[in-house]
C-alpha positions in Angstrom: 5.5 -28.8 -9.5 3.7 -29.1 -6.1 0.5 -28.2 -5.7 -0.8 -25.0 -2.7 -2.0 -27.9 -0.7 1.9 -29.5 -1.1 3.4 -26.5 -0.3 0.8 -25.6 2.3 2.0 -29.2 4.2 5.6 -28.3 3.7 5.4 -24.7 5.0 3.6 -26.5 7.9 6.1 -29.5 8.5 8.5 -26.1 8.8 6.9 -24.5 11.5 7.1 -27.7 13.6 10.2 -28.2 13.2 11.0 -24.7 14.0 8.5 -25.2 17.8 11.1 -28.5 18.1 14.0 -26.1 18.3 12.5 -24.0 20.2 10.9 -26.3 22.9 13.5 -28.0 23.6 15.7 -25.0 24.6 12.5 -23.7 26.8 12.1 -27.5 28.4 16.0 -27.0 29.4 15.8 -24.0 30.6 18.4 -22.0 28.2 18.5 -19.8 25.1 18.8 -21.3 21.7 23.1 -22.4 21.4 24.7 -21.0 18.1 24.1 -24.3 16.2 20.6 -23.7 17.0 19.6 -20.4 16.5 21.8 -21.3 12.7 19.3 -24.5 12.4 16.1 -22.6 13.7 16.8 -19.4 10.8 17.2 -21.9 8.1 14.3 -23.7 9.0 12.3 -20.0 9.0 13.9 -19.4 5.6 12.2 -22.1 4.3 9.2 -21.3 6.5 8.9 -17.7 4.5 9.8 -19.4 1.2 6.6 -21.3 1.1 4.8 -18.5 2.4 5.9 -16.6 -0.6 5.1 -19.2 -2.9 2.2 -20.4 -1.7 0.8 -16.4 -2.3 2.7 -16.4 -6.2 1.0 -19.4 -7.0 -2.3 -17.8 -5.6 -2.2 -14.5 -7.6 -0.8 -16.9 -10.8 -3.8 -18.5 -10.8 -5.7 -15.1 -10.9 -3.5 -14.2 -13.5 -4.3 -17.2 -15.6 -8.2 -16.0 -15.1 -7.5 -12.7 -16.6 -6.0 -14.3 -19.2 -8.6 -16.7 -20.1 -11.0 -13.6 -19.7 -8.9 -11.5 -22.3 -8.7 -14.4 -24.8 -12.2 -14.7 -24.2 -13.4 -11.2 -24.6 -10.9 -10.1 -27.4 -9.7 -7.1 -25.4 -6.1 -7.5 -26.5 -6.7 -8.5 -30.1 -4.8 -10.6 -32.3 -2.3 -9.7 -35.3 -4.9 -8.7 -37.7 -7.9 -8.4 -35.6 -10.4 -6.1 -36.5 -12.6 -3.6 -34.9 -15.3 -3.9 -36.6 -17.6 -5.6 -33.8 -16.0 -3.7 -31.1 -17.9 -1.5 -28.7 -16.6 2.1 -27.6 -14.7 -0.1 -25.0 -12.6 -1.9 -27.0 -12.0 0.2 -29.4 -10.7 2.8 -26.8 -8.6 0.0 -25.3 -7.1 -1.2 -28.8 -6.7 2.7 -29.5 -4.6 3.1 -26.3 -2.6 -0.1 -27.2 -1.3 1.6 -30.3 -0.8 4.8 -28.7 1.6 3.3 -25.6 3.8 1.3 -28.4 3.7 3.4 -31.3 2.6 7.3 -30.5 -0.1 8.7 -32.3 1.3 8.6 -35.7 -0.2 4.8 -36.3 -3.4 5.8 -35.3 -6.4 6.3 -37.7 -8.4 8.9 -37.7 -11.4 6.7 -36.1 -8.8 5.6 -33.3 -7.8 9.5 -32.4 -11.5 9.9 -32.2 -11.8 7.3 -29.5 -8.6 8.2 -27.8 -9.2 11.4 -27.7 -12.6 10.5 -25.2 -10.0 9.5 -22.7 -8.4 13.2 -22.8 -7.6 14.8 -19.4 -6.3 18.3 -19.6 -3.2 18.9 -17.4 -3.1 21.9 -15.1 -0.6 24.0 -16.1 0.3 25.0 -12.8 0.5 21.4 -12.0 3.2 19.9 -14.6 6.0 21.1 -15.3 6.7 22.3 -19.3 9.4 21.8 -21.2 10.4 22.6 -24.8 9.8 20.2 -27.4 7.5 17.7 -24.8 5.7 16.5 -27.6 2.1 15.2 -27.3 0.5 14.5 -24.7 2.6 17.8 -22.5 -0.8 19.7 -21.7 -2.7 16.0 -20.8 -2.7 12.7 -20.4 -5.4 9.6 -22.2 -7.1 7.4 -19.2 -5.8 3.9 -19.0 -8.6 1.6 -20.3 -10.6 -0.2 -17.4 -8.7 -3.7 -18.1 -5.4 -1.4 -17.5 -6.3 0.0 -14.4 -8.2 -3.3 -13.0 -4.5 -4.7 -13.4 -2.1 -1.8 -12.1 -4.8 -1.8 -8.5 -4.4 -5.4 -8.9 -0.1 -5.3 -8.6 -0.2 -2.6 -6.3 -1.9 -4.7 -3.7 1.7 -6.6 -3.0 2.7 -2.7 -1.9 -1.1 -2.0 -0.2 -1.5 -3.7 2.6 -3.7 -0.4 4.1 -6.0 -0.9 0.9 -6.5 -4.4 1.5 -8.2 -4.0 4.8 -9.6 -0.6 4.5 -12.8 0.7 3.4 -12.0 2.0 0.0 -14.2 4.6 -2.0 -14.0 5.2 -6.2 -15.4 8.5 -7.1 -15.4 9.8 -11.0 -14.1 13.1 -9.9 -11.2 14.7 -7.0 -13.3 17.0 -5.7 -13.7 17.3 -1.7 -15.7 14.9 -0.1 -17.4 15.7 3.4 -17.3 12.6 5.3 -19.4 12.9 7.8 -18.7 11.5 11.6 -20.3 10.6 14.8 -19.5 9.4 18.4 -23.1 8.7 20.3 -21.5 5.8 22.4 -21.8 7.9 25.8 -25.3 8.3 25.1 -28.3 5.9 26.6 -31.7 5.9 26.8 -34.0 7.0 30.1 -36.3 4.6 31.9 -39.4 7.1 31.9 -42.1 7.6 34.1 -46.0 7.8 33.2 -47.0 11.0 32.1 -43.5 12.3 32.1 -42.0 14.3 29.4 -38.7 12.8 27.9 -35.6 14.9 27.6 -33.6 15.6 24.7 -30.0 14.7 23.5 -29.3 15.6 20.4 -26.7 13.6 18.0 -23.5 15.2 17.4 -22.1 15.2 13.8 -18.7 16.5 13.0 -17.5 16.5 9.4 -14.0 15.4 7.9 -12.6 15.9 3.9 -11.8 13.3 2.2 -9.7 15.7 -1.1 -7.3 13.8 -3.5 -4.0 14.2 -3.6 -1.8 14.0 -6.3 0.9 10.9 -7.2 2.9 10.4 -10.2 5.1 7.8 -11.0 8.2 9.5 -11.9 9.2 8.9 -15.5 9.7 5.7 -16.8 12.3 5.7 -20.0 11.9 2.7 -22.5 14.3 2.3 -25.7 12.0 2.7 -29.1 13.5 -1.0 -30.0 12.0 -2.1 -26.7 8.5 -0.9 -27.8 9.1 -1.8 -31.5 10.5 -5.7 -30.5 8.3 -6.8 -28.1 4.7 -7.6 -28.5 1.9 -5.1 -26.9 1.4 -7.7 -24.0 5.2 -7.8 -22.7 5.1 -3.5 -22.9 2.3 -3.8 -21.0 3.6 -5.6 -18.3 6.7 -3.6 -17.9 4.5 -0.3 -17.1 2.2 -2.3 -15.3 4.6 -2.9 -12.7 6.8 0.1 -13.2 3.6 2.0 -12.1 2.5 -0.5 -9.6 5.7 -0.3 -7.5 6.4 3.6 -8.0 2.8 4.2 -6.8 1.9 1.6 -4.7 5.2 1.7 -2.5 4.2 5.9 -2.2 0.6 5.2 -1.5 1.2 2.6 1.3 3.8 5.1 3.0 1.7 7.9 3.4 -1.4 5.8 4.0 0.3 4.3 7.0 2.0 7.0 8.3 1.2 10.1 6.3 0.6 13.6 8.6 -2.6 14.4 7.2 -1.3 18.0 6.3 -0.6 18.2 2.3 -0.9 14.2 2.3 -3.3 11.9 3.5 -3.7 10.8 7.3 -2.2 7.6 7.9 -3.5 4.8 9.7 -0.9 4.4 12.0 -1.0 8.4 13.0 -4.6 8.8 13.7 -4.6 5.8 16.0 -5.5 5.8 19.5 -3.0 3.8 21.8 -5.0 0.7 23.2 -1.9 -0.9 25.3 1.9 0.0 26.4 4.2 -2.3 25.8 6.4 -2.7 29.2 9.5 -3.0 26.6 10.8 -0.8 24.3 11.8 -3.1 21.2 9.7 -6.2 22.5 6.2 -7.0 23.6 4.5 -10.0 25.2 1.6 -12.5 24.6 -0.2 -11.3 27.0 0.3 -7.9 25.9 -1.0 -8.5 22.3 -4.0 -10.2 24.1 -4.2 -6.6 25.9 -4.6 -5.0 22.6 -7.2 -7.2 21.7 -9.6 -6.4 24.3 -8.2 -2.4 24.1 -10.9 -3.0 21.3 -14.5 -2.7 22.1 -16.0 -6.2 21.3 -18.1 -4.5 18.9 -16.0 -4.0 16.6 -13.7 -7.3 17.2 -15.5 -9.5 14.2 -14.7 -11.5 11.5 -12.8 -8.6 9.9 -10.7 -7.9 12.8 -7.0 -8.4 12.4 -3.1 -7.5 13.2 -1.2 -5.1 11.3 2.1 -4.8 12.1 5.4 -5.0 10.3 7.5 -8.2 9.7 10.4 -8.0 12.0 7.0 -7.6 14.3 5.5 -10.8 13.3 8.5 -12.3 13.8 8.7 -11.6 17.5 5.2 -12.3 17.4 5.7 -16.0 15.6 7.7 -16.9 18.6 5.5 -16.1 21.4 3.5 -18.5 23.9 0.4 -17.9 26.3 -0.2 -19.5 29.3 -0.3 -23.1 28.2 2.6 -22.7 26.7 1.4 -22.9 23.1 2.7 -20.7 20.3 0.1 -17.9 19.8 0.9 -18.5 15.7 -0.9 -20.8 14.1 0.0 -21.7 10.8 -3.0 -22.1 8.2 -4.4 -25.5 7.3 -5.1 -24.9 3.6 -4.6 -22.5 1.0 -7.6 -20.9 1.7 -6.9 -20.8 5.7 -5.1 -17.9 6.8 -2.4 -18.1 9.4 -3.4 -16.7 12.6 -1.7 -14.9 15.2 -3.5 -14.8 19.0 -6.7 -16.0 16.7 -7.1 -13.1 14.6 -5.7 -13.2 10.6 -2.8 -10.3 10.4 -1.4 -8.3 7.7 2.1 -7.3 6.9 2.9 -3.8 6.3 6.5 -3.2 5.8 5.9 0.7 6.3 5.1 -0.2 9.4 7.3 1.0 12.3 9.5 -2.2 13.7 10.0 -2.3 17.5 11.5 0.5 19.0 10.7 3.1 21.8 7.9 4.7 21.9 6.5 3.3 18.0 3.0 2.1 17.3 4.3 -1.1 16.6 1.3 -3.0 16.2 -2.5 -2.4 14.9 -5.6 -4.2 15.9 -9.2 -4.0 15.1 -11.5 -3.7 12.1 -9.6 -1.3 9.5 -12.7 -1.6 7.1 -14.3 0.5 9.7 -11.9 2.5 11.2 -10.1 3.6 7.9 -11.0 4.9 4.5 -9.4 5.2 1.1 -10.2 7.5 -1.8 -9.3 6.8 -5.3 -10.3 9.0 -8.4 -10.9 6.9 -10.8 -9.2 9.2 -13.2 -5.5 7.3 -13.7 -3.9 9.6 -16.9 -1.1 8.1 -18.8 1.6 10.9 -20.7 3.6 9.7 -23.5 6.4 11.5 -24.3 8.4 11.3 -27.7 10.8 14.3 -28.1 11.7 15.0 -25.0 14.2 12.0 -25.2 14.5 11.4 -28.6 18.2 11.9 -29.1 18.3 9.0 -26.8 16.2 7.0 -29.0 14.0 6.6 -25.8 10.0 7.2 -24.9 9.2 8.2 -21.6 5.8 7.3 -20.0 4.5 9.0 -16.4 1.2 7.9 -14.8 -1.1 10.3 -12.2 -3.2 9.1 -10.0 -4.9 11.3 -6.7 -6.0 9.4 -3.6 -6.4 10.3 -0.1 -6.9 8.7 3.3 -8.4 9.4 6.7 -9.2 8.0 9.9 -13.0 7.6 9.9 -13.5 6.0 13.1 -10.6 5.6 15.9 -12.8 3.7 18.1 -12.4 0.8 15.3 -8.7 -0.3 16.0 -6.2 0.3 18.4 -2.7 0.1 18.7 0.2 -1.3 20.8 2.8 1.4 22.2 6.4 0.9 23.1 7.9 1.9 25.9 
């Protein structure tokens, strides 16, 4: 199996190969011929390929560092473990184990104490009832922290708004004034001796971060799924069940949500920083444009792209000046690619190309955006509802929300 820094030189080999086909159509002065353009999408195939490896192998080496921490730490215990050296932690976590697989019925009374510390009461108002629900219909039991560390962990591949914004974990949903402030018009005075100075006061305005509400949707497993499999393969499967549900939700409204009964998006609140003179396309030099839409003090070492990937793809093949691709492919594993010198991130809920989009983002997204999770994330287990099925349903709750914070921060690029 080859190693990142293998795969890194073969996703690198690629992208010559793919400026090869390319140049040599430019230094003839044509478009790419059929044969080409069938050689040059091949060649990109494998291009994304390694991409896509190189970040699997990347988060399966993460993986293999929770895993190591988990044997470590005892967290997941083995057949016939005991509790007896446990702290509340653990014992809440080896509670909630018991509960996803088997219900409540396998748990000790020591167990339901502990479990029951993880309790959130359901608004009724909020859920809807049903006859026969079985536990868990007024509430939900909190996910232990090695749960949750995980699910925020998958959701990422769904997140790319929360990889680059600011992003805030409070114990509770309630409102959160956020407090704002534009002073850039102001200066200072040169004074004269023994002359009074004037005032100008600082102007605060005040936004709300609340928390909106998200559930997964059910998720329906067979009781021989639960009763076959070890705890450690059921856990995966709502891991990622919840991960995609959520996280797919979460990025959509976090890049593009109205900000009325859902969170402000990033791409909403944005100020336009350059017009693209094409409606589907855009130019090196107008990416450049973007760039410096951006006031330099806020284009750092956390500056970057965001755009969508039929965006970077028009943006892969684009030249400056000197005729050199403004992509440049990273040298290592830990080397990000770069597009016009800035790192970029893909966000497929994103807008592609088309008239009048914000296509692509630019600036420092820590500073221009926030996140707000409640830390609360409730899991229900549900036993009758589907028991003629022979099935258990699990949902998962989460609230977040998401607002603009500072507009000067970033900017984006307009079609025509």
């Amino acid at each position: 199996m080859p190693t990142i820094t293998q795969l890194v030189e073969q996703r690198n080999n690629s992208w010559e190969q793919m400026k090869e086909v390319m140049d040599l159509a430019e230094r003839e002065g044509r478009g790419l011929t059929a044969e080409e353009r069938v050689k040059y999408e091949n060649i990109e195939a494998a291009f994304d390929e390694k991409d896509a490896e190189i970040e699997l192998r990347k988060r399966h080496e993460k993986n293999e560092d929770r895993a190591a921490v988990v044997d470590r730490t005892g967290v997941v215990p083995p057949a016939g473990g005991s509790a007896d050296d446990d702290g509340p932690d653990d014992i809440y976590a080896k509670a909630f184990q018991i509960f996803v697989q088997n219900g409540m019925t396998d748990l000790d009374s020591d167990q339901r104490k502990a479990l029951r510390t993880g309790f959130v009461q359901q608004d009724a108002k909020e859920i809807r009832a049903a006859a026969g629900i079985g536990t868990g219909s007024a509430g939900g039991y909190l996910v232990p922290q090695g749960f949750r560390q995980t699910i925020v962990e998958k959701m990422k591949a769904y997140g790319a708004v929360q990889q680059v914004a600011t992003v805030l974990n409070t114990p509770t949903g309630a409102v959160l004034p956020w407090p704002t402030n534009d002073d850039t018009a102001n200066v200072g005075a040169l004074l004269a001796e023994n002359v009074a100075a004037t005032e100008q006061d600082i102007t605060l305005g005040t936004a709300q971060l609340g928390a909106y509400k998200y559930t997964s949707k059910l998720v329906r497993v067979s009781l021989e799924f639960l009763q076959d499999v070890d705890w450690l393969d059921a856990e995966t499967f709502l891991q990622r069940k919840f991960a995609e549900r959520l996280g797919r939700i979460h990025n959509q409204h976090l890049t593009t949500g109205t900000g009325t009964a859902q969170p402000q998006g990033i791409v909403t609140g944005a100020t336009s920083g350059v017009t693209a003179a094409g409606a589907a396309v855009f130019t090196a030099d107008e990416l450049i444009d973007l760039q410096h839409s951006v006031d330099p003090a806020y284009r750092n070492e956390r500056s970057r792209f965001m755009l969508s990937d039929t965006a970077l793809k028009i943006a892969r093949k684009l030249k400056d000046s000197q005729n050199r691709y403004l992509f440049q492919t990273g040298t290592s594993g830990d080397m990000p690619s770069l597009l016009a010198g800035a790192p970029y991130v893909v966000n497929q809920d994103m807008a592609v190309p088309a008239t009048g989009v914000k296509s692509v983002l630019y600036g420092d997204f820590e500073a221009g955006y926030v996140v707000r999770l409640v830390k609360a994330f409730e899991l229900i287990r549900l036993e009758e509802r589907y028991a003629e099925f022979g099935q258990t349903a699990f949902i998962a709750f989460d609230r977040i929300d998401g607002l603009v914070q500072d507009n000067s921060a970033y900017k984006a690029l307009t079609q025509a």
